[in-house]
C-alpha positions as a Markdown table, in Angstrom:
| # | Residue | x | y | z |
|---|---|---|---|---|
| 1 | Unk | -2.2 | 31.1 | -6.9 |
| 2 | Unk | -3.5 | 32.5 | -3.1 |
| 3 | Unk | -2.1 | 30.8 | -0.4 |
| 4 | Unk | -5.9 | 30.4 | 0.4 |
| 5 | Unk | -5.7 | 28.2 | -3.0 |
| 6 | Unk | -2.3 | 26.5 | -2.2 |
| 7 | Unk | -3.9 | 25.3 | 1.0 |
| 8 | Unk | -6.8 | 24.1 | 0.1 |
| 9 | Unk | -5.0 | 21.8 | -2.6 |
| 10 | Unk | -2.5 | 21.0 | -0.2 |
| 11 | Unk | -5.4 | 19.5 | 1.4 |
| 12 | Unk | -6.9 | 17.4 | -0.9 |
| 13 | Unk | -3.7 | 16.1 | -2.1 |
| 14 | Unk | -2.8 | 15.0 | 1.5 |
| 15 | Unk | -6.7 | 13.3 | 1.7 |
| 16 | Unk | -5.6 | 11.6 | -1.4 |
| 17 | Unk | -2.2 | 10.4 | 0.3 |
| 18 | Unk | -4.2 | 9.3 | 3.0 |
| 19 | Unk | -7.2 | 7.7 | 1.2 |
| 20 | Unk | -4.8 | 5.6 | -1.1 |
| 21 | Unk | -3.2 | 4.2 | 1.8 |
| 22 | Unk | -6.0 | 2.9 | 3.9 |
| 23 | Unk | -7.0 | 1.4 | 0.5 |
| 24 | Unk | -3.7 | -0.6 | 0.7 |
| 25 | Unk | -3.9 | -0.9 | 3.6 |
| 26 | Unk | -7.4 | -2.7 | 3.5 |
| 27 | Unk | -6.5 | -4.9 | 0.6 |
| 28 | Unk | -7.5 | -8.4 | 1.8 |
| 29 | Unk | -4.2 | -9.6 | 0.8 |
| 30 | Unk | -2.2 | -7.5 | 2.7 |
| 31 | Unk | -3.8 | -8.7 | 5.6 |
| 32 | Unk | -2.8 | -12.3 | 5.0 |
| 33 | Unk | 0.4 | -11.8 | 3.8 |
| 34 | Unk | 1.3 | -10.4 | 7.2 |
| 35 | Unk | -0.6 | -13.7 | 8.9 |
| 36 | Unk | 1.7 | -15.7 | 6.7 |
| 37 | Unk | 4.7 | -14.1 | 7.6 |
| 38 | Unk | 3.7 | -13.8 | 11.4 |
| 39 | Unk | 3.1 | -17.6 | 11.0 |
| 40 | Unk | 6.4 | -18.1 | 9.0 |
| 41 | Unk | 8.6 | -16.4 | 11.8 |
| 42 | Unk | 6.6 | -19.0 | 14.3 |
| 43 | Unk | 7.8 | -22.1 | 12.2 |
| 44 | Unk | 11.7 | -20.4 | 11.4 |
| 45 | Unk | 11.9 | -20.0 | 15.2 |
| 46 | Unk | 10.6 | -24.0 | 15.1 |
| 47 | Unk | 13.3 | -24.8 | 12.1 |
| 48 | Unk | 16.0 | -23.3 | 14.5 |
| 49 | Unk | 15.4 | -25.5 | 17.3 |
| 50 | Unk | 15.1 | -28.3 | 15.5 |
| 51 | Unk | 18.2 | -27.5 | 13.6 |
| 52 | Unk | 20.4 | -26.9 | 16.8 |
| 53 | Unk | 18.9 | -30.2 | 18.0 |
| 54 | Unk | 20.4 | -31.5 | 14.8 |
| 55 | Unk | 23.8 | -30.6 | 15.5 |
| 56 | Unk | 23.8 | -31.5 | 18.8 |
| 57 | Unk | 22.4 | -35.1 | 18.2 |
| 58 | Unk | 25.1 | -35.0 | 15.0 |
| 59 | Unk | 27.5 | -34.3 | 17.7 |
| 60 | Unk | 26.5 | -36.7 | 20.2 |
| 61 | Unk | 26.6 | -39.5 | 17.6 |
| 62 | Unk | 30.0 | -38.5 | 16.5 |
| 63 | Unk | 31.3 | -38.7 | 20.1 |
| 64 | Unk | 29.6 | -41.9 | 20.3 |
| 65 | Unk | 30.6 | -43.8 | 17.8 |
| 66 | Unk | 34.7 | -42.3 | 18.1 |
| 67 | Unk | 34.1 | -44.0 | 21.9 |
| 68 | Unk | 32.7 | -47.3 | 20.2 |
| 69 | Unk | 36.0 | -47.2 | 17.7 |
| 70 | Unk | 38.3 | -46.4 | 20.9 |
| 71 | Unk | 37.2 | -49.5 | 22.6 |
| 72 | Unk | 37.1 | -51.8 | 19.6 |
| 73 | Unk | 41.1 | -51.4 | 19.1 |
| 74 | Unk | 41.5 | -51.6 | 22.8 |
| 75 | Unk | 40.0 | -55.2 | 22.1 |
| 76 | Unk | 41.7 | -56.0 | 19.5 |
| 77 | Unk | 44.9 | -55.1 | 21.1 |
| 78 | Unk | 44.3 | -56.6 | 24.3 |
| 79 | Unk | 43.5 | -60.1 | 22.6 |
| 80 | Unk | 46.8 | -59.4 | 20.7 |
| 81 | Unk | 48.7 | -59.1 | 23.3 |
| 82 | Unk | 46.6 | -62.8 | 24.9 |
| 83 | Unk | 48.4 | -64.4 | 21.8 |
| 84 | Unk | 52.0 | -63.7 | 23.0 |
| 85 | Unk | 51.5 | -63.6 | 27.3 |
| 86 | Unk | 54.1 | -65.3 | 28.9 |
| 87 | Unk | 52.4 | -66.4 | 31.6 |
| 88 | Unk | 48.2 | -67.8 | 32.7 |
| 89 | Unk | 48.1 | -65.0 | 35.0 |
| 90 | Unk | 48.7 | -62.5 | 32.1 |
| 91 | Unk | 46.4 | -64.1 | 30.4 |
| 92 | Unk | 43.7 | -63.6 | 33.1 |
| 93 | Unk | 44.8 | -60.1 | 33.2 |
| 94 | Unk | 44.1 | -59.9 | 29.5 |
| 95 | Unk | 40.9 | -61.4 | 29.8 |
| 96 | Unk | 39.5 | -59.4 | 32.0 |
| 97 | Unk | 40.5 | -56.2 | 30.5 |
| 98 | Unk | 38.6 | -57.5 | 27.5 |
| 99 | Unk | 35.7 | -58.4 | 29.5 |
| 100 | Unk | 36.0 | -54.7 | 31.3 |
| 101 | Unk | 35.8 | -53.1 | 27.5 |
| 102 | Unk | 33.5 | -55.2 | 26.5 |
| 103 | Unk | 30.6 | -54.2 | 29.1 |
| 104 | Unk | 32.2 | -50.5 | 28.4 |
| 105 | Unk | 31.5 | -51.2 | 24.5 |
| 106 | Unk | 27.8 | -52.6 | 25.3 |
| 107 | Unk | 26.7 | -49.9 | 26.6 |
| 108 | Unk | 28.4 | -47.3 | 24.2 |
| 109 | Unk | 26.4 | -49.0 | 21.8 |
| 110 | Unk | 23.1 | -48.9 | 23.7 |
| 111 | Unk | 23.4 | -45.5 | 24.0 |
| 112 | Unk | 24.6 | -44.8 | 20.2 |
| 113 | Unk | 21.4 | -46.5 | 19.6 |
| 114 | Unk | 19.4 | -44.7 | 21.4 |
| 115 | Unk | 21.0 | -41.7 | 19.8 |
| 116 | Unk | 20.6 | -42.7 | 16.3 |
| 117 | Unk | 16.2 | -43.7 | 16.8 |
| 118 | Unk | 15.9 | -39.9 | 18.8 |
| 119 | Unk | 17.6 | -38.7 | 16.1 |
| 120 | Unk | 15.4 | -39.9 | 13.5 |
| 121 | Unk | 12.7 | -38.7 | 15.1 |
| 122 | Unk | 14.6 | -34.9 | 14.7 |
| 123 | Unk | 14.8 | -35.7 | 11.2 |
| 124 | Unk | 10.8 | -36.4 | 10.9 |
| 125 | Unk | 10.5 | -33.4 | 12.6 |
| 126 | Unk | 13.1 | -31.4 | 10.3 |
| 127 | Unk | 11.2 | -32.3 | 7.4 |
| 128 | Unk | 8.0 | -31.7 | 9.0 |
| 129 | Unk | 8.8 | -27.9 | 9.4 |
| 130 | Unk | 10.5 | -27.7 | 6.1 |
| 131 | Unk | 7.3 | -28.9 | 4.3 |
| 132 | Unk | 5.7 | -25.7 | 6.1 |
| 133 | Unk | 8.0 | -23.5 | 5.5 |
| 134 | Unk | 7.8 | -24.8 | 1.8 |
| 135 | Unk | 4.1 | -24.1 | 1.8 |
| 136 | Unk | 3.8 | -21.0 | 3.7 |
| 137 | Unk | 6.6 | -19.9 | 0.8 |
| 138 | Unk | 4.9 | -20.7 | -1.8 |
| 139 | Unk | 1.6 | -19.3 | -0.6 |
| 140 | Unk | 3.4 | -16.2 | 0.8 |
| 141 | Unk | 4.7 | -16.1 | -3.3 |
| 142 | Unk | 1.1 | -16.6 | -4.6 |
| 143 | Unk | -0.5 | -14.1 | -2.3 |
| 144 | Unk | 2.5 | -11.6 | -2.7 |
| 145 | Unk | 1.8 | -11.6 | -6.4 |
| 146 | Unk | -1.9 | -11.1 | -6.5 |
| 147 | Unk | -1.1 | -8.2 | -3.9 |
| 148 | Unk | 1.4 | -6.4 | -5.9 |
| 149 | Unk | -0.6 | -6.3 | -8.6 |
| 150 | Unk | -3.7 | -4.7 | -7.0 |
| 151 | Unk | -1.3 | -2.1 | -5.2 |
| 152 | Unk | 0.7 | -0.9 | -8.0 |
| 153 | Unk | -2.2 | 1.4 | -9.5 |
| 154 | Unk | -2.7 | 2.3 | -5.9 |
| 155 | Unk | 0.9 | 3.4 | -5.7 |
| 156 | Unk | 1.0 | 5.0 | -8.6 |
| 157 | Unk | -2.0 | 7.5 | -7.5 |
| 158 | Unk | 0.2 | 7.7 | -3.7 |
| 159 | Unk | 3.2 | 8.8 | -5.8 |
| 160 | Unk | 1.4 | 11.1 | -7.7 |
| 161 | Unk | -0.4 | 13.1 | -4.4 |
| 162 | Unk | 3.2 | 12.9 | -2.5 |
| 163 | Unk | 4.9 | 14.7 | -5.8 |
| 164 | Unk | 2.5 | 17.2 | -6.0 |
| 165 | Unk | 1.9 | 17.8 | -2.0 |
| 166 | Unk | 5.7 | 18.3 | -2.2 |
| 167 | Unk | 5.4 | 20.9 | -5.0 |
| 168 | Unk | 2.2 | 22.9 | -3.4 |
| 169 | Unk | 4.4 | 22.8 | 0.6 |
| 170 | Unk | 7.2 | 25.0 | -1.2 |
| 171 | Unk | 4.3 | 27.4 | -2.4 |
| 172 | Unk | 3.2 | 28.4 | 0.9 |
| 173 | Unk | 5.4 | 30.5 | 3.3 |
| 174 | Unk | 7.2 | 29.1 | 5.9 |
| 175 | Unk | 4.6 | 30.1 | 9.1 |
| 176 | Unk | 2.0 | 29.0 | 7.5 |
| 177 | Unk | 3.8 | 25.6 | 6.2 |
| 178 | Unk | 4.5 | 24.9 | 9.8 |
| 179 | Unk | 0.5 | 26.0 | 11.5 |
| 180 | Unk | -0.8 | 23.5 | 8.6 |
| 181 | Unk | 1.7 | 20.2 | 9.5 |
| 182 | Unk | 1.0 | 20.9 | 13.0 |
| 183 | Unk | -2.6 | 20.6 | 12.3 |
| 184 | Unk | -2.1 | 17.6 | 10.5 |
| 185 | Unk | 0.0 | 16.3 | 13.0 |
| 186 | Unk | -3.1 | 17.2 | 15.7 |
| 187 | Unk | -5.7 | 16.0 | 13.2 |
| 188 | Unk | -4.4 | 13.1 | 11.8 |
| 189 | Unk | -3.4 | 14.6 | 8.2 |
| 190 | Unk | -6.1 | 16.5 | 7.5 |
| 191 | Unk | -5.1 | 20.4 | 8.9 |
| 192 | Unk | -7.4 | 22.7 | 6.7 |
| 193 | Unk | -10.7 | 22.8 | 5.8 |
| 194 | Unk | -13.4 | 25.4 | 4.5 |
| 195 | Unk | -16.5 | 27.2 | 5.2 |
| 196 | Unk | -19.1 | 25.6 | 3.9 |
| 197 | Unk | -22.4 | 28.2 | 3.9 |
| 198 | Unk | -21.9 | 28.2 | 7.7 |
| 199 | Unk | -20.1 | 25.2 | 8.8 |
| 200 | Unk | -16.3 | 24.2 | 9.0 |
| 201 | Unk | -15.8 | 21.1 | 6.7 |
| 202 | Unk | -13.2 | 19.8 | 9.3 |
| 203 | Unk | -15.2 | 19.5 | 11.8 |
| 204 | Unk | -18.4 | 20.0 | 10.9 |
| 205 | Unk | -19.8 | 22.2 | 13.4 |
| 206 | Unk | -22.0 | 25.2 | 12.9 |
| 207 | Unk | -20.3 | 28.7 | 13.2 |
| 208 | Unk | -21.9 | 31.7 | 15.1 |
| 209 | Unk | -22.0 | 35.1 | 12.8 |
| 210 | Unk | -19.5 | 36.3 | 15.4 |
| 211 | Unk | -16.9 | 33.7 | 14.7 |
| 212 | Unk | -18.2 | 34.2 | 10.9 |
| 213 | Unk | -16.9 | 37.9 | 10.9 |
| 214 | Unk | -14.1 | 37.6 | 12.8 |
| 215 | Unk | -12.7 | 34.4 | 10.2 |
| 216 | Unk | -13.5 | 36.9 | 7.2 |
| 217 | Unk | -11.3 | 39.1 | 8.5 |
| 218 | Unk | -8.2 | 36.9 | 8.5 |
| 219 | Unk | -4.9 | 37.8 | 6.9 |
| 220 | Unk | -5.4 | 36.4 | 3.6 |
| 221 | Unk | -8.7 | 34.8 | 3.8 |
| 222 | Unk | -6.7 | 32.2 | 6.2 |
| 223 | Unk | -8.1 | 31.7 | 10.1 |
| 224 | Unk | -8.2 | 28.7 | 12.6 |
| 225 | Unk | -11.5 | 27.1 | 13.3 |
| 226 | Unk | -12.2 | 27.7 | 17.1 |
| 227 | Unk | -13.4 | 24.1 | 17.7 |
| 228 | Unk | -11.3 | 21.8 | 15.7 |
| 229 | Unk | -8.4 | 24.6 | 15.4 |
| 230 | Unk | -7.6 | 23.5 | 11.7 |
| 231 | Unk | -6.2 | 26.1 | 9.1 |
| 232 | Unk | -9.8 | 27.5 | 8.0 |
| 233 | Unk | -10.4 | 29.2 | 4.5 |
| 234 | Unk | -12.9 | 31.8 | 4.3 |
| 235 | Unk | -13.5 | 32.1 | 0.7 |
| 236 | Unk | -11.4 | 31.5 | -2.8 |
């Protein structure tokens, strides 16, 4: 086969490559699988917070109620120790160390309190985002499913170009393996084209007779068009 040949086929096979994968592309679920997972990332970023907000109230609590505990067997050694004073004025010492971790032990417990009801309000909240995330799951699992179906034919036909574009790029020499992918590169995969009666099939535009003859003149049938500079075959 002509390099002229190889080239053209090249061609079509990288059209292919490129038509199958604005089909995918395109498909409508594609599109709102990544809206679901853009959405998703939203609410994990949400589960975080709400999750380090979790351990810290966890924390808090724990602090809390070790403080309440502390004070509690302070009490109930001080009044221990009011059983067996020697004297009244040890007594009144007694009593007002209990008094002292008493008003110290009210307001621990305010606070734990206070702790506890914000943290069940976390823990609405932490269900709250793990009910989305359930959802967005299972529609991301629905949608994911309906999409890979519909894309494996579609992949199948992208395989199929990509093994044969690699089998036709070994058939052309080196120099003009490397003009066509930087044509592609310039032209966003598509680097040759024909002449079709007297217009390039790139670009479309109309050629003058001079361009004409100077093109049919090429090494091996092979020129540049002069307006959209891809790989241009004369004839096959």
């Amino acid at each position: 086969m002509s390099d002229a040949s190889v080239l053209l086929e090249l061609a079509e096979a990288d059209y292919s490559i490129l038509k199958t994968k604005k089909q995918l592309d395109e498909l409508p679920q594609r599109a709102r699988l990544l809206e679901l997972r853009t959405k998703k990332a939203e609410v994990d970023t949400k589960a975080a917070q709400v999750a380090f907000m979790r351990r810290e109230s966890d924390k808090t609590i724990k602090a809390l109620q070790d403080e309440a505990k502390t004070i509690r067997d302070k009490i109930t050694r001080a009044k221990e120790k009011t059983n067996t004073a020697a004297n009244y004025k040890e007594v009144l010492a007694l009593s007002k160390e209990i008094d002292s971790h008493a008003k110290r032990l009210e307001k621990t417990e305010f606070e734990l309190l206070r702790q506890l009801e914000k943290q069940e309000k976390i823990k609405q909240v932490e269900n709250q985002v793990n009910a989305a995330l359930a959802k967005l799951k299972k529609q991301d699992d629905e949608l994911l499913a309906v999409y890979q179906g519909q894309a494996v034919e579609l992949k199948k036909e992208m395989s199929a170009a990509q093994d044969l574009r690699a089998r036709l790029a070994k058939e052309l020499s080196g120099d003009l393996l490397v003009r066509y992918e930087r044509a592609c590169k310039a032209k966003g995969g598509r680097g040759a084209a024909h002449i079709e009666r007297t217009h390039c099939s790139g670009c479309h535009v109309e050629l003058t007779e001079g361009q004409l003859a100077k093109l049919a003149s090429s090494p091996a049938q092979i020129g540049e068009c002069p307006y959209c500079h891809r790989l241009l075959v004369v004839e096959v």
